[in-house]
N, C-alpha and C positions, 0 to 999 in steps of 0.2 A: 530269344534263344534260337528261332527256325531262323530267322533272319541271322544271325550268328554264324547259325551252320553251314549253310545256303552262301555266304562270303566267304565263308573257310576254306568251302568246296572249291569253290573258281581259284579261288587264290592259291590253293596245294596245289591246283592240278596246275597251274602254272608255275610255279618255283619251285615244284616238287624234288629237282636235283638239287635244290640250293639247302635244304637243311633236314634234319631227320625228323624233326616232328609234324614236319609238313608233309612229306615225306607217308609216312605212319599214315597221316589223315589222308590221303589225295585220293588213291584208288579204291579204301575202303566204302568213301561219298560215294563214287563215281560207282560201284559195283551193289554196293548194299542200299539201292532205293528206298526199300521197302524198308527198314531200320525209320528214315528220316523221316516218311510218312507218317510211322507208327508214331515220334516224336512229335510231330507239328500234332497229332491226333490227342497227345497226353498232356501238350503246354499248352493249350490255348488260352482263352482271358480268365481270369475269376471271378467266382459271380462275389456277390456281397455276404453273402455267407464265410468265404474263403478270405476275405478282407478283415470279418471280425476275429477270424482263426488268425490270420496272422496276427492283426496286432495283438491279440493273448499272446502267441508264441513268443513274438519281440519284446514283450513288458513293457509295450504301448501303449496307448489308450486309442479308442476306436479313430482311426485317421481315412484322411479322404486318398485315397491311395493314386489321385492322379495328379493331387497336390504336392507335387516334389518340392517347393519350398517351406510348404509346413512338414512333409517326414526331414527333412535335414535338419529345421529348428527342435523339431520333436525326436528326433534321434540324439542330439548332441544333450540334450537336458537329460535324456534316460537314462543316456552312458554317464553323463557325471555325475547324476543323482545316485543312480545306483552304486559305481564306484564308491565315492560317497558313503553310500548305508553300508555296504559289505566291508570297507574299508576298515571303516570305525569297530566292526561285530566280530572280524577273524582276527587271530593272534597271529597265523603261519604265513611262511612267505607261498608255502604249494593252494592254500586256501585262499587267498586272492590273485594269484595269478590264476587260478582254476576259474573262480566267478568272473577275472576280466576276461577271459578266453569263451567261458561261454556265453557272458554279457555283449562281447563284439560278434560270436559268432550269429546270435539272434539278430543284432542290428544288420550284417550283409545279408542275412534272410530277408532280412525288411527291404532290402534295397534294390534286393534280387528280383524279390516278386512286384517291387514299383516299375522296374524298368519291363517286366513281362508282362505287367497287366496296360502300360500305358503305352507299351507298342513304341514307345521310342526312348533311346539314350540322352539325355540329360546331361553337361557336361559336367556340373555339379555335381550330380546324383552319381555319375560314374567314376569321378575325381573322390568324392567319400568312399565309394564300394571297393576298389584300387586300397584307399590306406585302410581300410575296415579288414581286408583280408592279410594285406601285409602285418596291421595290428595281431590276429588272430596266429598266425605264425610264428610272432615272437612269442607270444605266451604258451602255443603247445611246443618250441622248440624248449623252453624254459622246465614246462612241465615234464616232456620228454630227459631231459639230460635229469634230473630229480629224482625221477623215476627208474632211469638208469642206474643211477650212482645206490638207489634202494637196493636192487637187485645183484649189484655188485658186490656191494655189504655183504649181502646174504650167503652167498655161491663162491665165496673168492677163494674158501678153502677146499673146495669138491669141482673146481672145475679151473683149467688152462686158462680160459678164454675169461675168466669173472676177474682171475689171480693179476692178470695181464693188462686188463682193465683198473684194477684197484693202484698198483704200481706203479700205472705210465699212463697220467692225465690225456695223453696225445691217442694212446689208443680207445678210451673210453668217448674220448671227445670225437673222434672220429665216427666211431659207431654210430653215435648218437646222431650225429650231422645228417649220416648216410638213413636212420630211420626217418630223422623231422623230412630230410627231403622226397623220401617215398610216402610218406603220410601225408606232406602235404602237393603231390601232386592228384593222391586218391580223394583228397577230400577239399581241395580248393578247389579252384574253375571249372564247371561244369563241362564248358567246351571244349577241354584239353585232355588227356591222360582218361581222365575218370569216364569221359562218354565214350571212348575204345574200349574200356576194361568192361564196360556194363554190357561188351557183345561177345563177351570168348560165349555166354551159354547158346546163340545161335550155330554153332559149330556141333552138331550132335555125335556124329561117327565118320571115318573117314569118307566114305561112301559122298559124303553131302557135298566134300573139298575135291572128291576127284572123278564126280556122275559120269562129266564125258568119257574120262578114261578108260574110267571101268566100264564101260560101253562098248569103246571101240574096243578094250579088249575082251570083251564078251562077242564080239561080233567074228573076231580075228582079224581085224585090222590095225591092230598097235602090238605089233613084234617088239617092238622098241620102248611100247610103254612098259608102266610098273604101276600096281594102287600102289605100293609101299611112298611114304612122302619124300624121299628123295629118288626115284623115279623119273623121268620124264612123261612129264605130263600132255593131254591133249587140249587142242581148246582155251578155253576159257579157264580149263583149272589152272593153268600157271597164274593168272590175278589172284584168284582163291587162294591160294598156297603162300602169295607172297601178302596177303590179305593174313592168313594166321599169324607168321611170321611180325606183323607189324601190331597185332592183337597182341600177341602173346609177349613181346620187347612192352606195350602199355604195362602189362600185369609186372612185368619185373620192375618197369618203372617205376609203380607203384606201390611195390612190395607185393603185390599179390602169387609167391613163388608156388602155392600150392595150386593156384585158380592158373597157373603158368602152366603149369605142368600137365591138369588132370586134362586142361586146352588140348597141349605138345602131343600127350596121351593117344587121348578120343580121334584125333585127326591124321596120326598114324606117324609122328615125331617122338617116338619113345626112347629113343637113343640119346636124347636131350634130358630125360625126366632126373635119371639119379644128378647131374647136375645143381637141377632143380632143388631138388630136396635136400643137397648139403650144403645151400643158402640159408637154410635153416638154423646153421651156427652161430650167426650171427645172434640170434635172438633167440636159441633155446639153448643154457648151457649146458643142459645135460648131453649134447652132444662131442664135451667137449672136456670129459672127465678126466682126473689127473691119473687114474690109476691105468695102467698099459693096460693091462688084461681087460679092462671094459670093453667090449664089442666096439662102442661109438669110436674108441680112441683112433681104429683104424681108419676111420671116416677120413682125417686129414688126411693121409696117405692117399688114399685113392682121391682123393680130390683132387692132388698133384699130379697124377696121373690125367685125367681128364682135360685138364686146362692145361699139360702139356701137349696134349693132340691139339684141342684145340688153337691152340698156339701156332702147331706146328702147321695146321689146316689155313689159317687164316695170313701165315705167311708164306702160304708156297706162290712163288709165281707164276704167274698166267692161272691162278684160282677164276671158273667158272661161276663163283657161287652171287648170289644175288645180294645188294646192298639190303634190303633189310635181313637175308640169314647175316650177311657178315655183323651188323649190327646187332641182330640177338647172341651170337654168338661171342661178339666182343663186350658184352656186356656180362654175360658168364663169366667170359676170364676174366674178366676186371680189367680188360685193353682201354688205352683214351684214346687210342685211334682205331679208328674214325669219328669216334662218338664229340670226340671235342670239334673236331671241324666243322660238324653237322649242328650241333648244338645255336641258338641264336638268341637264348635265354638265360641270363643269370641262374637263374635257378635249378637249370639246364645243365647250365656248368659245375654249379656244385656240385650235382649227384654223378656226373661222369669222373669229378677228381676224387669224391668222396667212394664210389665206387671201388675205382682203382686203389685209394690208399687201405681202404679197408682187407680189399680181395688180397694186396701184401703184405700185410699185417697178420692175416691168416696162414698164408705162405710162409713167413719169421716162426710164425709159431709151432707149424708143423714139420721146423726146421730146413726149411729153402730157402731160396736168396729173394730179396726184396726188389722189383718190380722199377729199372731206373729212375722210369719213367711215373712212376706213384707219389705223389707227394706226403710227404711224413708226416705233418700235422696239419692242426685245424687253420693255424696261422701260412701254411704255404698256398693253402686251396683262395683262403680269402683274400690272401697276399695275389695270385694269380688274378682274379676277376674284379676283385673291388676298382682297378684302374679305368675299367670300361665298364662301368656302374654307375651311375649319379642320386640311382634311389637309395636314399639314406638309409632306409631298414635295413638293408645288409649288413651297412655296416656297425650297427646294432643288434644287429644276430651274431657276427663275431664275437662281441665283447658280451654279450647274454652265454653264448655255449660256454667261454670263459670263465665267467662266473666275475666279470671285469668290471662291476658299477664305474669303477674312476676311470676307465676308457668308453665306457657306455657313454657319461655325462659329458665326456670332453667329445666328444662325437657329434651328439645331439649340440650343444652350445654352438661347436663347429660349424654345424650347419647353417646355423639359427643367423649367424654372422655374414655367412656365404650369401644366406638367402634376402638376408637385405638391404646388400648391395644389388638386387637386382630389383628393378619391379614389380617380381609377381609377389602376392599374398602369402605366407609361409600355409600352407595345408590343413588345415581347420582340425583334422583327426590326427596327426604327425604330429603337430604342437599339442595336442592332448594328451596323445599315447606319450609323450617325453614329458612331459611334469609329473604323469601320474607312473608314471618310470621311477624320476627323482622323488618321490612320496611314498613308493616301497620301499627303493633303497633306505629311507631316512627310516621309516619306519622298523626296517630286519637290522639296521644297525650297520650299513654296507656303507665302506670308506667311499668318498667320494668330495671331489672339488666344491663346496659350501656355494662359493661364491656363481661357480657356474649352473649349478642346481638354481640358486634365487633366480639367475636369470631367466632361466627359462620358465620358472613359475610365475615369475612379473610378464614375462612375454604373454603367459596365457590367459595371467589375470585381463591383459587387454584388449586379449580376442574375445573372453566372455564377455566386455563391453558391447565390442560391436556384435555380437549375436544376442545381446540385450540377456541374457543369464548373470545377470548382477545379484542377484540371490547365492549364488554359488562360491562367488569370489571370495568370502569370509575364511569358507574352505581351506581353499589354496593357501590364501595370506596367515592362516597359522600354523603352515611350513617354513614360513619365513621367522627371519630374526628379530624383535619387537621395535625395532625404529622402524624398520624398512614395511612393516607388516601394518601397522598404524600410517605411516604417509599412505602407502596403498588404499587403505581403508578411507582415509578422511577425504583423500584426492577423489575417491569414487564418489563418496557421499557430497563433496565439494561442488564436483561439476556437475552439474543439475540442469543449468540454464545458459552458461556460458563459458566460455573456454579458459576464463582468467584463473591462476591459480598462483603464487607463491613459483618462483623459479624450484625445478624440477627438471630430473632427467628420465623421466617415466614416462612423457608423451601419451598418457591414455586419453582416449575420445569420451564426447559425451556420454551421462550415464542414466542416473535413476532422474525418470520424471514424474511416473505415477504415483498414486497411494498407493497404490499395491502392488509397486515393485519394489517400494522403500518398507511397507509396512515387512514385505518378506526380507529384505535388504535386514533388518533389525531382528527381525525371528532367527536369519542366518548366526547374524552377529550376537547373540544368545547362545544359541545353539554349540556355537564355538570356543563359549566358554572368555568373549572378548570383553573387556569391559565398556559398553554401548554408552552409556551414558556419560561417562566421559570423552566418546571420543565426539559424541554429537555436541556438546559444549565448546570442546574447540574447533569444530565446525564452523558452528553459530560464531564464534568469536574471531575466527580468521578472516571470516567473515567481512563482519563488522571492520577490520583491521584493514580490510584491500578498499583501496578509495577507488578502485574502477571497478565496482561492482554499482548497482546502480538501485533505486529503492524495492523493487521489483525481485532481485536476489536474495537483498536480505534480506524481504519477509519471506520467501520460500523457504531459504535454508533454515530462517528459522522454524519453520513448522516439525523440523528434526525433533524439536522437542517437545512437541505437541502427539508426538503419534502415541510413545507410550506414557502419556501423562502422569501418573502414577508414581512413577521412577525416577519423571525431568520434569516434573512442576514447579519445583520450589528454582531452580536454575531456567525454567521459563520464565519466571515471572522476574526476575531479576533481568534477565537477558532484555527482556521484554521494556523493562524501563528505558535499557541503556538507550535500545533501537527508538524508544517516545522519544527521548531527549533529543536525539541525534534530529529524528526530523521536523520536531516539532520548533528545534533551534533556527532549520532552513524553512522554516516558515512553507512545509510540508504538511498543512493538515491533513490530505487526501490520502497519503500514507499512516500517517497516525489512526484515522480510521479504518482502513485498509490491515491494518495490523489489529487494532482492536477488535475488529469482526472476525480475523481468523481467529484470535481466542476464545471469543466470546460461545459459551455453550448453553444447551436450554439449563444450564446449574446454574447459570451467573455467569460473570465474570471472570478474569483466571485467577484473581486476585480472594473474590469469594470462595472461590474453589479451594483456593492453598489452605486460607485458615477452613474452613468445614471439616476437614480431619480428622481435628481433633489432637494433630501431630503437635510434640515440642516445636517452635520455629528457632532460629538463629534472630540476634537483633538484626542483620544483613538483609533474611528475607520479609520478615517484619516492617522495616523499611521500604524496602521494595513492592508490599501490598499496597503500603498508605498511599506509595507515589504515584504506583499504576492507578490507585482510586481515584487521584486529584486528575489522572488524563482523564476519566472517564467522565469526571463533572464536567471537565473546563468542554471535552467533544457535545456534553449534553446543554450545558450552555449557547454554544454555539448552535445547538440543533434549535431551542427553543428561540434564541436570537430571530434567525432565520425566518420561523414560523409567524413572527409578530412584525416582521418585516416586507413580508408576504400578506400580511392581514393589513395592515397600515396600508402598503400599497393600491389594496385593493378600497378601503375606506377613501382616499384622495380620489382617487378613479371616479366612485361613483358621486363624489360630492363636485367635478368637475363636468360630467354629466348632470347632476341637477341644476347647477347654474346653468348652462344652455338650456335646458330645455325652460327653463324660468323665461331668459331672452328672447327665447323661440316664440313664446304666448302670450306675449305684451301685444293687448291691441286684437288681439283676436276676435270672433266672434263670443256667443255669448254658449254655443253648445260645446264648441273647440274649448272653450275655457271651464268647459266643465270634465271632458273628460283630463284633460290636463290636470285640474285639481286632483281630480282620483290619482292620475296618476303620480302627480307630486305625492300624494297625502302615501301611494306603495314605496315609492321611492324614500320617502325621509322614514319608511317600517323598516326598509333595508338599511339605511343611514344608523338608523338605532342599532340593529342587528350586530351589522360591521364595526359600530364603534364599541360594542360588548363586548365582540370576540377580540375585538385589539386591543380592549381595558383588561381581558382574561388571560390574552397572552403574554400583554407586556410585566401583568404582575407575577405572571408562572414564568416568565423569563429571569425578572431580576428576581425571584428565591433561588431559581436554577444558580445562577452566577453568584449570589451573596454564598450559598453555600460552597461552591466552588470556592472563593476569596475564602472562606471560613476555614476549609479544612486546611490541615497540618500534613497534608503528604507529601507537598514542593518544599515545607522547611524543616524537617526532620532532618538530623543528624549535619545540621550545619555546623555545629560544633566540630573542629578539626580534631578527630581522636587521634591517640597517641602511636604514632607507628602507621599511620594511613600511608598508605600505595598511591602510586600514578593518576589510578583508577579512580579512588577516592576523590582525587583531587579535583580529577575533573567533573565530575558526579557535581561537587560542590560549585564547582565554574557555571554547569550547564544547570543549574537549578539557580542561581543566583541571576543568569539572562530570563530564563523564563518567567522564573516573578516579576521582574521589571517589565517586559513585554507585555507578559498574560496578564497582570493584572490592573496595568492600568487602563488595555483593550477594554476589558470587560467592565471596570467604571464607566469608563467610555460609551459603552455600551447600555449600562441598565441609567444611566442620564439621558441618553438620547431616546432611548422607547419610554419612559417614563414624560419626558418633554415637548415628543412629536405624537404622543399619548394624549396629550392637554392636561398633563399632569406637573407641569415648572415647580412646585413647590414640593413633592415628593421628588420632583429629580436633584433639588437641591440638598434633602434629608443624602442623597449618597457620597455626600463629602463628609456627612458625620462616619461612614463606614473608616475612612482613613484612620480618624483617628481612634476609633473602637478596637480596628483590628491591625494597629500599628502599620499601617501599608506606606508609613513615608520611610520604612526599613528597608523596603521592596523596590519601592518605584523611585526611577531619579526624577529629579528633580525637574529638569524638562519634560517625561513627560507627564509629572506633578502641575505641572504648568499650563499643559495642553491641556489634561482636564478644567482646571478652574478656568480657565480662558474660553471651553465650550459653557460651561455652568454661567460666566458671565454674557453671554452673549446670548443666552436664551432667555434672560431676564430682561424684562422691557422697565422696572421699576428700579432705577438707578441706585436710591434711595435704600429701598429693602434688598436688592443686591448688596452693599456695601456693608450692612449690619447683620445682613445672615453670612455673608463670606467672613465678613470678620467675627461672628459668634463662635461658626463654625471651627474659622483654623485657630482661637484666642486660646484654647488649650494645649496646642502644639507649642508647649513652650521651649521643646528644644530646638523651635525653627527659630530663626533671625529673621522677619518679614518685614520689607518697607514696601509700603503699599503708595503707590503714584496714583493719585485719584485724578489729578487736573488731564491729564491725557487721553483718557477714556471717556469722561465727562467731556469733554471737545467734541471727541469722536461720535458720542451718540447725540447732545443736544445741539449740536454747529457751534462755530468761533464765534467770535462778539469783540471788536476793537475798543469798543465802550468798558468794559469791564473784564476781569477777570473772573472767574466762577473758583471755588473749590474743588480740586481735582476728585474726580472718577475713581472711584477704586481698578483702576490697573492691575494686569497679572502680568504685569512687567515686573517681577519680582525678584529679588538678590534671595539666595539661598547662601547660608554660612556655615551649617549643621559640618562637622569633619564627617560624619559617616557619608556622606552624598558626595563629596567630594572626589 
C-alpha cells in the first residue's frame, strides 16, 4: 500500500491538470508528509499471529500467506463451497446476495493482506482482487436498490421524495446508483476516495489552514489578507486551502456530507455547510414531507436558491476561483462540467451523471426546471459510459439496478462469446460470479434465457476442471437440465486418464485422478441428490464401448464402482466379468489379474463379497459370481502352473550339474574321490528334495486346474433364454471361445507337469477328465487332437499307448474315431521294406460329432 501511495504521488504530481482525482491526490502527498509516514508506520508486514486472524476472518483455513497460488486455489474452493452451503440454507433473494457480498468481501481481505505482507503484486493475485471487488459491488448495489425500494414502501405516503420514488422506477433507480457509487468509493480501494476522507479529522480549526496568515496579520503585514477562507491568503496556506477543498470534494464523493461539512465548518468555509446538509434529502425522507406547513418542506426552496448562486458563481467569466473550489462547488449543484472532463474512471463517471440526474430530479420536484444537461435515467448514464468500458461488470450493474436477470444473462453469455474469440482465459472469479448469478436467478424464480444460463454454467463446470474442484461440479450440473447435466457428469467422471470421449461439444480437460477426488466426486453426487450409481455404470459401460480406450482405462474407470461398494457391487461384479472376458479373449492375462487384484479385498474376492450379504441376488448376478469364480481358479491355476515350472526347472538344473561333476571324477585320486562322493551323496539329498517339491507342486497344480475344468461358472446360462439382448449374446459367444481355449491349455497343462513330473501314466489318467466332465462339448476338435498327440508322444510303450488311448476315448461314443496306427508305428519304430507292421495308433483323427463341426 506505501509503495501504492509513493507511485500515486509522483504520478498526480505529474498529470495533476489531466484529471480530478489525480488532481485531489497530488498536492495533498506532496504537503501532508507526515500523514504517509504515519501510514507506512501502521501497514507494515504481519507477524504470524495476524496471518491466523486473517484466515479466521476469510473462512480460510490457516494459509501460508506468501503462497499466492495456494490462497487463489484456497480462495476459489471457499467462495464456492460456501456459496454452496448458504445457497442451499436461505430461502430470500436479500439473504444470499447479503452472504455472497460478505463472503467476497472477506476473500479481497484475504487478498489485500497477501499482496501487503508479500511486498509484491502478483498478477494473479491482483487480476482476482480487481474481480473480487467488482463482485462485491454487485451485490451491495443489489442489496442497496432492496433496501431502497424497503424504505420506499414505507414513506411513499408521508414524504415527496419516497412518493416520487415508488411511481417513477427512473427516479428510485437513480438514487440508488448515486448511493452504491458513494458507497462504493468509501469502502472500496484503499488508495483512492477513502484515504482522502480518513484526513478531513487532521484539519482541526481554522488557525491550522491559515497559521501564516494569521501571522502576518498579527504582525500587520497582510492588509490584503483575511483568516476568513475565502480571503487571500499568505504562504503556503493557499496549498492548505486548496488541500481542504480537495478533502472535502473526497467526503462528498463518498457520501460523507456531514464529515463534509463539519471539515467546510472547522476550517472557516461555512458558507458551503447549509448546502451540505440539504444533501441530506436524498437519504432522509423526512426531509422531504408532503405536508407545506412542515418546516423541512421549505428545505427544497432554499435549495434552489443556493445552487442558483452557485450556478451563477461558477459561470461568470473570467472566475478567479480555483479548479478544486470550482469542483466542490460543481458537485453541490449537481454540474457535469467540469466533473466529467476531469473524470478518467468508469466509476467516476457514473457518480458525476448520477450526481447530476439526481440533483434534477430534486429540482422537478421542488418545482424547477430539469438540468439539460442531466441525464433521466439509469439507462442514459450507462447508455453514456458503457461504449468506453470493456469490464463487463458494468454492464451487469445496469441490468442488476434494473432488476433485468434476462439482460443480466445475455450480457454475461455475451461476453463469454467475445472472450473466446480471443486468447486470453475468461476471468476465474467473473465466470463464477455469472453462474452463481444464473443460480439466484433460477432459484428467486427470475425470467431469464434457459439456454444461455446452461452456458455459462457448462463454462464453469470446466474451469472448476482445470482448478482441479471437481468436487463441486455436481453443484453446478443440478442447475442444468437432466440430459445435458448427466453428459457433464459422466464426461467428468469419464476422462480420468485420457482425452477420448464419445463426440461432444463440451471440450472439458482432464479430471478426477485420485481416490480422493473421486471418493468426494461421489459424496458431491450424493449430496445432490443425483443418482450415482447409475451414472458410474454407464461410465464403466461407455467405457467398455470405446475401442480406443486401452486396458489400463478400463480397469480405472472401472474402480467407479468399487469406491462405494455397498451400493455398486452387484453391477461390479457383473461389469467385472464382461471386462474378464473381454481380455482374457485377447489372450490378456496381465490385465485379468491386474483387474482381479483391484477387486480383490482382505473379505475375499468380489464375487464372495456379493453373496455374504445375505441380499436376495437376481439369476443375472448370480451368474455373474460363478463366472468371476471360474476367472479366479483358471488365474490360480496358472499361479500354481507356474510354481511347478519353476521347481522342475530348477530339478533339470541340478541333475545336469550332477552329471558333470560325475565326469569331472572319473579317474581321480583316491582323497578327490572322496570328497566328491560326499559331495554327490548332498547333491542326490537335494535331488530328492527338488524332486518332492515338483511331485508336491505338480499334484497341487493339477487339483488347482481339475477344479477350475470342474466348476460351472464358464457354462451357466448357456442356454439362450427367451428375449436375451445383444449383450446376452455375446456373453454366450465369449464363454463358448474361452472354454475351448482355457480348457484344453489346462489339460495341456496338468499332462505335461504330471509327464515331465516322471509321472506318464497319471498324465494319461487326464484323458479320463474329458470324458468325466464332457470337455469334447468344450473343446474342438483340433485342439482335442493337440492333446492326445502330446499324451502319445510321451509314451515310449507303443503298445500300452494304443489300449489306454483307446480305453480311454472307447466311451465317447458320440465320437466317430478312426485311428491310423501304421503311421505312427513307422514314425517311432523306423520303416522296414521287408514287411509291413500294423499301424501305430495315430491322432490323425477324423472327427464327425455335428456339434464340433
Amino acid at each position: 500500500m506505501v509503495l501504492g501511495i509513493v507511485v500515486l504521488r509522483t504520478m498526480s504530481y505529474l498529470v495533476k491538470h489531466l484529471d480530478w482525482r489525480k488532481a485531489c491526490n497530488a498536492e495533498m502527498m506532496e504537503v501532508d508528509t507526515s500523514y504517509v509516514s504515519q501510514t507506512r508506520d501502521r501497514t507494515g508486514r504481519i507477524d504470524a499471529a495476524d496471518e491466523t486472524e486473517l484466515a479466521r476472518i476469510a473462512n480460510l483455513p490457516e494459509i501460508n500467506m506468501h503462497d499466492q497460488e495456494g490462497i487463489s486455489y484456497t480462495l476459489s474452493t471457499a467462495l464456492c463451497e460456501d456459496f454452496h452451503r448458504f445457497e442451499r440454507a436461505q430461502d430470500g433473494t436479500d439473504e444470499i446476495f447479503a452472504e455472497s457480498f460478505d463472503l467476497c468481501c472477506k476473500g479481497a481481505k484475504a487478498l489485500e493482506e497477501t499482496i501487503r505482507t508479500t511486498g509484491r503484486r502478483d498478477p494473479k493475485v491482483n487480476g482476482a482482487l480487481k474481480q473480487l471487488r467488482s463482485e462485491v459491488e454487485a451485490y451491495r448495489l443489489v442489496l442497496l436498490a432492496h433496501n431502497y425500494e424497503d424504505q420506499v414502501e414505507q414513506a411513499k405516503d408521508v414524504s415527496s421524495l419516497a412518493y416520487a420514488c415508488a411511481h417513477d422506477d427512473d427516479v428510485r433507480q437513480l438514487v440508488t446508483l448515486l448511493r452504491w457509487s458513494e458507497q462504493a468509493a468509501a469502502e472500496g480501494d484503499p488508495s483512492g476516495f477513502a484515504d482522502l476522507c480518513s484526513q478531513y479529522d487532521t484539519f482541526n480549526t481554522v488557525a491550522n489552514v491559515k497559521r501564516d496568515t494569521t501571522n502576518a496579520i498579527q504582525r500587520g503585514n497582510g492588509l490584503d489578507l483575511g483568516a476568513d477562507f475565502d480571503s487571500k491568503c499568505s504562504g503556503d496556506d493557499g496549498a492548505l486551502v486548496d488541500k481542504v477543498y480537495r478533502v472535502g470534494f473526497a467526503l462528498i464523493r463518498c457520501g460523507k456530507y456531514e464529515e463534509a461539512r463539519e471539515l467546510l465548518v472547522k476550517t472557516g468555509a461555512a458558507s458551503l455547510a447549509p448546502l451540505l446538509s440539504m444533501r441530506r434529502i436524498q437519504d432522509d425522507f423526512a426531509l422531504t414531507p408532503m405536508e407545506k406547513e412542515n418546516p423541512h418542506s421549505k428545505m427544497l426552496q432554499k435549495r434552489k436558491l443556493f445552487k442558483r448562486t452557485i450556478t451563477a458563481i461558477l459561470n461568470k467569466e473570467g472566475s478567479t476561483l480555483s479548479a478544486p473550489l470550482r469542483m466542490l462547488w460543481a458537485a453541490l449543484a449537481g454540474r457535469v462540467d467540469p466533473l466529467l472532463s476531469l473524470a478518467n474512471k468508469t466509476e467516476d463517471r457514473i457518480w458525476v451523471l448520477a450526481n447530476a440526474a439526481v440533483e434534477a430530479k430534486l429540482d422537478e420536484l421542488a418545482g424547477g426546471e430539469m438540468m439539460c444537461d442531466a441525464p433521466a435515467s439509469v439507462n442514459s448514464i450507462f447508455g453514456e459510459v458503457l461504449p468506453h468500458e470493456s469490464w463487463p461488470y458494468f454492464r451487469l450493474y445496469s441490468a442488476l439496478l434494473r432488476g433485468d436477470a434476462r439482460d443480466a444473462v445475455a450480457h454475461a453469455a455475451e461476453f463469454l462469446v467475445d472472450y473466446e474469440k480471443t486468447d486470453k482465459g475468461v476471468p476465474e472469479h467473473l465466470l463464477r460470479f455469472m453462474a452463481h448469478l444464473v443460480i439466484i436467478f433460477r432459484n428467486t424464480q427470475k425470467l431469464h434465457d434457459v439456454t444461455l444460463g446452461n452456458r455459462i454454467i457448462l463454462k464453469y463446470t470446466g474451469k472448476l476442471l482445470t482448478l482441479s474442484l471437481t468436487h463441486l461440479i455436481p453443484f453446478y450440473v443440478n442447475y442444468l437440465n437432466d440430459a445435458t447435466g448427466k453428459l457433464v457428469t459422466m464426461q467428468t467422471m469419464y476422462r480420468t486418464l485420457t482425452t477420448n470421449f464419445p463426440p461432444s461439444n463440451l471440450s472439458l480437460p482432464l479430471g478426477l485422478k485420485s481416490v480422493q477426488s473421486r471418493l468426494a466426486f461421489l459424496d458431491a453426487l450424493a449430496q445432490a441428490g443425483q443418482n450415482y450409481r447409475q451414472l458410474v455404470k454407464e461410465v464403466v459401460i461407455k467405457s467398455r464401448m470405446d475401442q480406443a480406450n486401452s486396458a489400463s482405462d478400463l480397469i480405472d474407470r472401472f474402480r467407479w464402482l468399487l469406491y462405494r461398494e455397498r451400493e455398486t457391487e452387484t453391477d461390479a461384479v457383473v461389469e467385472a466379468c464382461v471386462l474378464l472376458r473381454k481380455f482374457l479373449e485377447s489372450g490378456n492375462d496381465a490385465s485379468v489379474r491386474a483387474l482381479l487384484e483391484v477387486c480383490a479385498t482382505r473379505e475375499g474376492s468380489l464375487a464372495d463379497r456379493v453373496r455374504s450379504r445375505g441380499v436376495p441376488l437376481t439369476s443375472e448376478v448370480r451368474r455373474a459370481c460363478a463366472e468371476y469364480t471360474e476367472f479366479v481358479y483358471y488365474l490360480n491355476g496358472i499361479d500354481a502352473f507356474e510354481a511347478w515350472r519353476q521347481a522342475h526347472a530348477d530339478r533339470v538344473n541340478e541333475k545336469r550339474k550332477d552329471s558333470t561333476r560325475s565326469d569331472a571324477t572319473a579317474g581321480s585320486s583316491m582323497l578327490f574321490s572322496a570328497e566328491a562322493a560326499l559331495e554327490s551323496k548332498r547333491a542326490g539329498e537335494r535331488a530328492d528334495r527338488l524332486r518332492a517339491t515338483e511331485s508336491m507342486l505338480s499334484a497341487k497344480g493339477v487339483d488347482v486346474m481339475e477344479m477350475f475344468l470342474r466348476h460351472e461358472g464358464w457354462r451357466t446360462g448357456e442356454v439362450r433364454e427367451e428375449g436375451a439382448n445383444g449383450d446376452e449374446e455375446e456373453r454366450i459367444r465369449s464363454l463358448r471361445v474361452l472354454r475351448d481355449r482355457y480348457y484344453a491349455s489346462s489339460l495341456l497343462r496338468m499332462a505335461q507337469m504330471k509327464a515331465e513330473s516322471g509321472e506318464e501314466k497319471d498324465a494319461l489318467e487326464c484323458t479320463t477328465l474329458v470324458h468325466s466332465l464332457a470337455l469334447h462339448e468344450d473343446i474342438s476338435k483340433e485342439k482335442l487332437r493337440n492333446f492326445l498327440q502330446y499324451i502319445h508322444k510321451e509314451r515310449n510303450d507303443c503298445t500300452m499307448y494304443y489300449c489306454s488311448v483307446l480305453l480311454a476315448l472307447h466311451e465317447l461314443s458320440a465320437l466317430n474315431i478312426e485311428f491310423s496306427l501304421m503311421k505312427a508305428m513307422r514314425s517311432r519304430h523306423g520303416n522296414s521294406t521287408r514287411e509291413r507292421k500294423p499301424p501305430a495308433p495315430s491322432l490323425a483323427i477324423t472327427y464327425c460329432p455335428n456339434h464340433l463341426i
